[in-house]
DSSP file (Angstrom, degrees, kcal/mol; ACC not computed):
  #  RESIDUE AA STRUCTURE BP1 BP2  ACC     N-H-->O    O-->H-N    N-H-->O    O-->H-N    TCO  KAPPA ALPHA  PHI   PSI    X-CA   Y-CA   Z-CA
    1    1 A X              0   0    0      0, 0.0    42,-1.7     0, 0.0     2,-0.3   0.000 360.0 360.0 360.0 158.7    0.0    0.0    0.0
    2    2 A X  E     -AB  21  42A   0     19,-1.7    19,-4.2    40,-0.3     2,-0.5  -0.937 360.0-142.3-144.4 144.4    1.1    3.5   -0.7
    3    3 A X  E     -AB  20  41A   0     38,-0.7    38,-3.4    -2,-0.3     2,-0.6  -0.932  31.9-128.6 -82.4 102.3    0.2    7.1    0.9
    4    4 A X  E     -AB  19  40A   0     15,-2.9    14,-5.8    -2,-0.5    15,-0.8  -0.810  18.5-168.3 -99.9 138.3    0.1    9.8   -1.9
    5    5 A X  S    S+     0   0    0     34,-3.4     2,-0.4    -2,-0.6    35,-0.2   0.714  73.3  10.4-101.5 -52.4    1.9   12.5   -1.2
    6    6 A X  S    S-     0   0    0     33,-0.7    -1,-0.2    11,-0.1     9,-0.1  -0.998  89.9 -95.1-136.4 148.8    0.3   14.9   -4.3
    7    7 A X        -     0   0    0     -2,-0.4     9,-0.2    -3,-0.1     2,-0.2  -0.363  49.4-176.1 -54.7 137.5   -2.7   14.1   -6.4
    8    8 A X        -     0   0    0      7,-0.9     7,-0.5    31,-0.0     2,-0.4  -0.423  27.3-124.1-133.9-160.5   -1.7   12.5   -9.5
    9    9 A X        +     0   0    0      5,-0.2     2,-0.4    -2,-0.2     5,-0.3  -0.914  41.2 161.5-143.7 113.6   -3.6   11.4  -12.5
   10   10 A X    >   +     0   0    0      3,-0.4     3,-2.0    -2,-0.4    16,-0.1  -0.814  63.6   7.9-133.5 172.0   -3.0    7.5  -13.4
   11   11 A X  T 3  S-     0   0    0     -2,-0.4     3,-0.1     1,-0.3    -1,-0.1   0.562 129.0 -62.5  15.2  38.4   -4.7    5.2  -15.3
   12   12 A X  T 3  S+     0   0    0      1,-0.2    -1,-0.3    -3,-0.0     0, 0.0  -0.172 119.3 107.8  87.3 -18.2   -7.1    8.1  -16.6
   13   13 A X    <   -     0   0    0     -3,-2.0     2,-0.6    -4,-0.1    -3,-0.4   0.024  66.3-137.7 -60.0 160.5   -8.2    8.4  -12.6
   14   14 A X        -     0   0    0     -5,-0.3     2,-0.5    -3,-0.1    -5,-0.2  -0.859  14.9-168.4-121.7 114.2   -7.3   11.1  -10.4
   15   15 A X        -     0   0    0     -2,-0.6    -7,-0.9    -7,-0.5     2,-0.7  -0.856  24.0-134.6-101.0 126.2   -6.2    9.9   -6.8
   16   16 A X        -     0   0    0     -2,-0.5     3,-0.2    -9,-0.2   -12,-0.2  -0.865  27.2 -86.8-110.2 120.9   -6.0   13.0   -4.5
   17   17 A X  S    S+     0   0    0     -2,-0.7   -12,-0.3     1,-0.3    -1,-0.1   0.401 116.0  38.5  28.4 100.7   -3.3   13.8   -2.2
   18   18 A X  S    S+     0   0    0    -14,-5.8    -1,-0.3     1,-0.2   -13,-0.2   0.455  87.4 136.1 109.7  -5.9   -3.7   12.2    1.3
   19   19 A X  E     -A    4   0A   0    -15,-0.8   -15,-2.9    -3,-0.2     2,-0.7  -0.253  50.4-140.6 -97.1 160.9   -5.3    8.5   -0.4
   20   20 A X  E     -A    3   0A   0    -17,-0.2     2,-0.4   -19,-0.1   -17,-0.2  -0.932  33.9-174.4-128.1 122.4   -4.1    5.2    0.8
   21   21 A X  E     -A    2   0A   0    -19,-4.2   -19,-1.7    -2,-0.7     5,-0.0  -0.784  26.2-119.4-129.4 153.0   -3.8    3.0   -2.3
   22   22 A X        -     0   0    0     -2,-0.4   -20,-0.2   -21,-0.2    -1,-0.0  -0.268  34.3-113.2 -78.6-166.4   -3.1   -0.5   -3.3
   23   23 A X  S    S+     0   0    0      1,-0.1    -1,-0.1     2,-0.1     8,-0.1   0.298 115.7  70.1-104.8   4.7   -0.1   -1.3   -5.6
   24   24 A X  S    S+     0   0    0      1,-0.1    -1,-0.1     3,-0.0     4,-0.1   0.692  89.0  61.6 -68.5 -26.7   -2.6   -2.2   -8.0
   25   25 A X  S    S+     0   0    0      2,-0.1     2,-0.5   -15,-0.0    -1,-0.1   0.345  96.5  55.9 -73.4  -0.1   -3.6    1.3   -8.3
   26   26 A X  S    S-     0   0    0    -16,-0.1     2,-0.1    -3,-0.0   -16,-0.0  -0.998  96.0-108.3-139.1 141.6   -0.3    2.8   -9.6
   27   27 A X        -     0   0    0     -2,-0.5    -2,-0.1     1,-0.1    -3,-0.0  -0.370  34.1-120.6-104.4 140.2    1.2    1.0  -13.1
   28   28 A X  S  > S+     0   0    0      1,-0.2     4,-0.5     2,-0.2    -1,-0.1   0.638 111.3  57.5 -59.4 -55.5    4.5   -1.1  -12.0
   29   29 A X  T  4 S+     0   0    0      1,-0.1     4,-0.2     2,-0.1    -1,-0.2   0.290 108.6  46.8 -75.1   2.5    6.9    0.8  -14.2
   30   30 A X  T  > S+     0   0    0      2,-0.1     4,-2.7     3,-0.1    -2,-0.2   0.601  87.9  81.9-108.2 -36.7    5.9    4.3  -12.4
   31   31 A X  H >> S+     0   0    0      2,-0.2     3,-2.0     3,-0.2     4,-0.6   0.907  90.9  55.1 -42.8 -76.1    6.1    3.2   -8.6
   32   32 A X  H 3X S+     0   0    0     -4,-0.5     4,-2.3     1,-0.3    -1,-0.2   0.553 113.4  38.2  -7.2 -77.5   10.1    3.7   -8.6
   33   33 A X  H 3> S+     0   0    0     -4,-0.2     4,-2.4     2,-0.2    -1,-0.3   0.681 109.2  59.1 -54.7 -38.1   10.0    7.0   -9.8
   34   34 A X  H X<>S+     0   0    0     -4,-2.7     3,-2.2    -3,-2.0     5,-0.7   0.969 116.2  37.8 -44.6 -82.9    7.0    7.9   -7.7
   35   35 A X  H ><5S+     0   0    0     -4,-0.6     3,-4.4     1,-0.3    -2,-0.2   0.779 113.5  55.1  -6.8 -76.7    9.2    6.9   -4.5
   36   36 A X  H 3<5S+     0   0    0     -4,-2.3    -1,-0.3     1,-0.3    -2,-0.2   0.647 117.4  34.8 -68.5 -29.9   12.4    8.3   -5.8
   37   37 A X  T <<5S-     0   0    0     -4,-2.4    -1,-0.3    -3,-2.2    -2,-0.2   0.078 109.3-121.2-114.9  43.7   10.6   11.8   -6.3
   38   38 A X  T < 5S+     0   0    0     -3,-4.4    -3,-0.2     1,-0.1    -2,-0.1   0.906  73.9 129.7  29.0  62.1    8.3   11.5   -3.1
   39   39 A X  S   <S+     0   0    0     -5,-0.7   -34,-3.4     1,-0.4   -33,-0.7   0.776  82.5  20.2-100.6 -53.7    4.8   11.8   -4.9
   40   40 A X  E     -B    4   0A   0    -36,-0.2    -1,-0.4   -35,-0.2     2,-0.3  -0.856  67.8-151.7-120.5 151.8    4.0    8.4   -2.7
   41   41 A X  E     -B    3   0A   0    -38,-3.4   -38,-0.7    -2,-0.4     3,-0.1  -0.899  23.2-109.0-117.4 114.0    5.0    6.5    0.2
   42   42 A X  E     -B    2   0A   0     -2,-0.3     2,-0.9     1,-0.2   -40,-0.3  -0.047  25.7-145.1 -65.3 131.9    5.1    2.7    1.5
   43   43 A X        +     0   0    0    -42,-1.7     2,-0.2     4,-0.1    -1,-0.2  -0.718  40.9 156.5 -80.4  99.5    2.8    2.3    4.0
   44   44 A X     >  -     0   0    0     -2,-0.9     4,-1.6    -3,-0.1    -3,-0.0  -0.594  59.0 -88.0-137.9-163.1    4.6    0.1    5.7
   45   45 A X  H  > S+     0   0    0      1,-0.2     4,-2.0    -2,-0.2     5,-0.2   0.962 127.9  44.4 -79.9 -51.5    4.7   -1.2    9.8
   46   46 A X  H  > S+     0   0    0      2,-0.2     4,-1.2     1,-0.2    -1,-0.2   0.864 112.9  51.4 -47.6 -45.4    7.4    1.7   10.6
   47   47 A X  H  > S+     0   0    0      2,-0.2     4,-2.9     1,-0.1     5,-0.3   0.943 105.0  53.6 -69.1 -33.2    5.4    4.1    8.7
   48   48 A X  H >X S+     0   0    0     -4,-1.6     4,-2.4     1,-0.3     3,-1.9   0.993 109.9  46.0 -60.1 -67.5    2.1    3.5   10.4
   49   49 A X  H 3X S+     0   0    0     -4,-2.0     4,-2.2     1,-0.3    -1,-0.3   0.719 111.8  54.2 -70.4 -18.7    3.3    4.0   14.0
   50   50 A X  H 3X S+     0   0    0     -4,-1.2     4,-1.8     1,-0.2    -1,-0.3   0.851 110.4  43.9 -82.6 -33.0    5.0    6.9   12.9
   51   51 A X  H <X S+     0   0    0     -4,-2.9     4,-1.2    -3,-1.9     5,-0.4   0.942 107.7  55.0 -25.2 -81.5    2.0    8.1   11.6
   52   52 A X  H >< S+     0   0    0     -4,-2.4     3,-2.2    -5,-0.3     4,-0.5   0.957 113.5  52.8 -45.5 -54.7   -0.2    7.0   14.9
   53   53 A X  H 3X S+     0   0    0     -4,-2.2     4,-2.7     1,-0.3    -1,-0.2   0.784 101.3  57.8 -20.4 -60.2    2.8    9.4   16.6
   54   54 A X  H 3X S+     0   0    0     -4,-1.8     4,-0.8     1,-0.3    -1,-0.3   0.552 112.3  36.3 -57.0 -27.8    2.2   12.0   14.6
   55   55 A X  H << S+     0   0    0     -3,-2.2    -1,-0.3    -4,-1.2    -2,-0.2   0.371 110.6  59.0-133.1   1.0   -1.3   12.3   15.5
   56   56 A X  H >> S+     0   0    0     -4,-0.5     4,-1.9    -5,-0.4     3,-0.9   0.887 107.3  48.1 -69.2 -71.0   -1.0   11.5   18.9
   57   57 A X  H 3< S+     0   0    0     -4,-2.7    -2,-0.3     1,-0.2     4,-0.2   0.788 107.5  56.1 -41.6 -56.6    1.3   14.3   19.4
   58   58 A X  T 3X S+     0   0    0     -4,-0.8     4,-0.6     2,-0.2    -1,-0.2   0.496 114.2  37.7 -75.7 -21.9   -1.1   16.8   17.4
   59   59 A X  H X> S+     0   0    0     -3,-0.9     4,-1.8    -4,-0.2     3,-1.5   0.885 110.4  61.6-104.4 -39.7   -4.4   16.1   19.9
   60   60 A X  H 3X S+     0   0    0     -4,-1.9     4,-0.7     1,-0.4    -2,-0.2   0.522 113.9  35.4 -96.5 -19.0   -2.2   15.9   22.9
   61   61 A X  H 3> S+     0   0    0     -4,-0.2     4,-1.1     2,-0.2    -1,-0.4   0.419 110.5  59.1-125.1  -5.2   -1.2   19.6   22.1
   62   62 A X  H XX S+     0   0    0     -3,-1.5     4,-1.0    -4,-0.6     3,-0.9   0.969 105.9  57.2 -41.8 -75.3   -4.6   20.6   20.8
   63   63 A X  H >X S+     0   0    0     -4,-1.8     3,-5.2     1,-0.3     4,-0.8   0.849 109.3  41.0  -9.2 -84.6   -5.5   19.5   24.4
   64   64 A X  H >< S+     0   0    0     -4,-0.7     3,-1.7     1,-0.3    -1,-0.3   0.771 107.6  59.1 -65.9 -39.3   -3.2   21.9   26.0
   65   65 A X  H << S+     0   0    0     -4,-1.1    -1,-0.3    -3,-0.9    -2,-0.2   0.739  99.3  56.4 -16.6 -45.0   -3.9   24.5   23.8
   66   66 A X  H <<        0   0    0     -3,-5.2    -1,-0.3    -4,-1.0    -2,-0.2   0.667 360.0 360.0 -84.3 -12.7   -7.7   24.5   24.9
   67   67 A X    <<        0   0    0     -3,-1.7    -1,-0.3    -4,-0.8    -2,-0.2   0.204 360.0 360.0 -52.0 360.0   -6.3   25.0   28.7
């Protein structure tokens, strides 16, 4: 699975920016380059929790904000 990173236009579709996609969804010969110029990202066991972090961190200082 892949996280895109800017809306792109593939296989006549448009996938917007923020979407959590199979690898079915992105032609084989394109992934690489995708990677290499961070348009997408593998969603991968490291990525999630860093993720989960991310968002952990962001209410936890909403919170304190609203104090």
């Amino acid at each position: 699975m892949y996280e895109i990173k800017q809306s792109l236009m593939t296989n006549g579709k448009i996938i917007e920016a923020g979407s959590i996609v199979d690898e079915k969804a992105i032609p084989k010969t394109s992934i690489q380059w995708l990677l290499d110029q961070e348009i997408i990202v593998k969603v991968d066991k490291k990525y999630k929790e860093k993720k989960l972090q991310e968002i952990a961190e962001a209410k936890k200082q909403a919170k304190a904000e609203e104090e």
